[in-house]
Every structure is written in structure tokens, then in C-alpha cells.
N, C-alpha and C positions, 0 to 999 in steps of 0.2 A: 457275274460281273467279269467284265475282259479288261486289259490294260487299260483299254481305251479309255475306258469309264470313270478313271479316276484323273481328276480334276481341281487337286489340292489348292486351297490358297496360296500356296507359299512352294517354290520348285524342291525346298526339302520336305515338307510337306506329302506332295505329290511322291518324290524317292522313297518315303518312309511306307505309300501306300502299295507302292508295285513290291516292295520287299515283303509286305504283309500277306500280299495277294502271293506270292512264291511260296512263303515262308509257309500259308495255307493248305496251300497243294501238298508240298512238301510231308506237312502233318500226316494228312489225308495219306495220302501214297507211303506213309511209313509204314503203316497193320498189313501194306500188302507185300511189306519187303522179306525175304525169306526168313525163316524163320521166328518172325514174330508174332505172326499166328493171330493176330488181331486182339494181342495183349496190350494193354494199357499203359501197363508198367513197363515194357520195356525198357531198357535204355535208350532205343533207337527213334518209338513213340516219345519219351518223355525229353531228348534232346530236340526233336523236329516240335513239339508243343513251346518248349522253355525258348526255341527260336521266334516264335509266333507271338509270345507273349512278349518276350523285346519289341515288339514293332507295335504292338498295343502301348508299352509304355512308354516307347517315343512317341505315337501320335500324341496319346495323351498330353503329354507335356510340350508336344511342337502348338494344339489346338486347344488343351484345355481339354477339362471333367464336362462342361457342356457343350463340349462339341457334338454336331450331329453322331450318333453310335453308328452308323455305318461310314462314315469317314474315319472314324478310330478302333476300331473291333469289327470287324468282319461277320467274323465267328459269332460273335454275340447277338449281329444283330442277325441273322438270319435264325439260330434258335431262339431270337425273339419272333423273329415275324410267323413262325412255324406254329409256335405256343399260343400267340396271341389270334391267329385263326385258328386252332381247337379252340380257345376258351371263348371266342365271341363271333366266329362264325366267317372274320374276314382278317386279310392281314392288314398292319395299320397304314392308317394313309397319311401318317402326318410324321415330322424329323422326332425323333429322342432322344436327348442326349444319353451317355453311356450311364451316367449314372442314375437316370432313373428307367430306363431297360432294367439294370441291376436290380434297381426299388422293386420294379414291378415284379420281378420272377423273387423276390423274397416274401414278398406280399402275397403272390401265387402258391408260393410254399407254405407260407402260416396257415391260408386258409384251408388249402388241403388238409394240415397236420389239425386245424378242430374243425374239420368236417367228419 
């Protein structure tokens, strides 16, 4: 996704998506900043993550728990759409809101855990 793409209902809305879409990058580009070696725990990963998930919890609550998951979590939903073509072949074609993306990779993890 590029700037362009995003298309909020509401012009804060829209602000909260370009800050998530940064905030993203950001994340991302942290494991390659010196010395952090593509550690997790860094401070530097975990402050560019804890920025990330600010803009998840304002979408959240700018759009709502069923809001479309890729209007409010980014992140989320492309390790959904990733998982959900391993497990069934295609990625989905239809909106999910965030919380049942959520449902669905807890669902995915029970079964694993008694298979």
C-alpha cells in the first residue's frame, strides 16, 4: 500500500492511516538500524513497534473493533492475508474486521496446538 491508498472516512481518520503506514516502515527499518542486529527486544524495535500500535489504537477507536482490519492494523492484516493463503490455498477476498482476523489466528492456533 502507498499513501495514496488510504482513503479514511473521516480526514482524522485518513491522518491516523498515513501515521500508521510511517509508523510501519519505521518498525520495519528498525532491525536494520545499527546495532540491533534484528533483535526483537531492542529498545529501538520495541519503541518503533509501541509507535505502531498507538495508531492501531487510535484507529481503533476513531473506526471501531469492526472496522475493516486493514483500515485499522495494517500489520495485522497482511499476516492475515499471508496465513490465510497457507491455510486455504488463496488470500481472502472479502473485508474482516480486526477482531475477527484476531478470532481467526486464535482459532488457527488451538487447532494446531490439538492437532
Amino acid at each position: 500500500m502507498t499513501p495514496e491508498d488510504f482513503a479514511g472516512p473521516t480526514p482524522e481518520a485518513r491522518d491516523a492511516q498515513l501515521r500508521q503506514y510511517r509508523a510501519r516502515a519505521a518498525y520495519y527499518d528498525s532491525f536494520a538500524l545499527e546495532g540491533v542486529n534484528n533483535d526483537w527486544k531492542h529498545p529501538k524495535v520495541v519503541s518503533a513497534r509501541a509507535a505502531y500500535e498507538a495508531t492501531v489504537t487510535e484507529l481503533v477507536g476513531l473506526l471501531g473493533e469492526q472496522a475493516d482490519c486493514r483500515l485499522v492494523d495494517t500489520d495485522l492484516w497482511s499476516a492475515f492475508s499471508d496465513a490465510h493463503k497457507d491455510d486455504v490455498g488463496f488470500r481472502p477476498r472479502t473485508p474482516r474486521s480486526r477482531t475477527a482476523v484476531l478470532r481467526w489466528f486464535e482459532n488457527l492456533k488451538a487447532t494446531a496446538e490439538h492437532s
